[in-house]
Structure formats: C-alpha cells, structure tokens
N, C-alpha and C positions, 0 to 999 in steps of 0.2 A: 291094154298095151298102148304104150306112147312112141311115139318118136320126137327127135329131137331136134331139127336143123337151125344152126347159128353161122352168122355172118361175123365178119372181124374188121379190121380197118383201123387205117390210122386217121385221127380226129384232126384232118388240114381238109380246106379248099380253097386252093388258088394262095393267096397272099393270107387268109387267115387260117390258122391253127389253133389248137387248146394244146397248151405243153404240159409236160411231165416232167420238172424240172430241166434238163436243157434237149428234151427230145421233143416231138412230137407226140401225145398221148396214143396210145394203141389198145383197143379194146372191144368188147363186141359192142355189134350195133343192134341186132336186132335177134330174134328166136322166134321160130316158126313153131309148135308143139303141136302135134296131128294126135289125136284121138281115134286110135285105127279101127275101136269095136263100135265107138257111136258117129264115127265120119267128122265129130268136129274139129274144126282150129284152133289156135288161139296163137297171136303172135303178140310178141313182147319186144316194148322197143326202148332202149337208153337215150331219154331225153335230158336236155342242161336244166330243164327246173319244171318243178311240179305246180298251181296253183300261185305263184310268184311266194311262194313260201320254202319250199324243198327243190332243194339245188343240189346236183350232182359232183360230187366231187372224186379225188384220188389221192393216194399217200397223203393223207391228214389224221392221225389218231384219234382226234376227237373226235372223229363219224363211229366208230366203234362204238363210244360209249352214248350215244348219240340213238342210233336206229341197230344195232347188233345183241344189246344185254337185256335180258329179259324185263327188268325196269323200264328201259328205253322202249322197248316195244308195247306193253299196257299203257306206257303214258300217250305211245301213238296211237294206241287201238280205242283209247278213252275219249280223243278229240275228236 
C-alpha cells in the first residue's frame, strides 16, 4: 500500500518566474510516496536540470519523442 502526497505551485519568486507562455508556469513541486507496510519514503522533487544535461521543460513536442516513446527510453536506459 502507497500513499501519495503532492505539493503544487506556481513557478515565481519575487521578480523571477519560469513562464508558460504568457502566465506563470504552474506545476508540482514535489511528491512525498509513503510505503505504509515497510515505513519507507521516497520523495520526488521537479528540478530545472539534471547532471547539466537534462533540462526540464513544458508545451514543447519534442520532449515526447525525446524521453516518452519507447525508443526514447532504451536509448536513455543505454547511457
């Protein structure tokens, strides 16, 4: 059995923002996942970039074929 708790938020602090074309981007921030029969956690958190390689994006098409199609994915799980 899992639980699930997620935060949300719009992506401004102060004078800087990430937009979504002319809004403020809005998304979660983070995930908490509680493992209720072995007590573990695991939280999960939406960073702007991984390894200065993997960058976070939104409404861009090419993320799909990118890290979502099954090609996309073996070529990532290969590197």
């Amino acid at each position: 059995y899992r639980s699930f708790d997620g935060a949300y938020s719009l992506y401004e602090n102060g004078d800087k923002r990430i937009m979504d074309g002319k809004h403020p981007y809005w998304s979660w921030c983070h995930v908490t996942a509680a493992n209720i029969q072995t007590g573990s956690v695991t939280r999960l958190e939406q960073v702007r970039q991984v390894e200065n390689q993997y960058f976070s994006g939104a409404n861009d098409p090419k993320l799909y074929d990118s890290y979502l199609t099954q090609g996309a994915l073996m070529k990532l799980g290969a590197s």
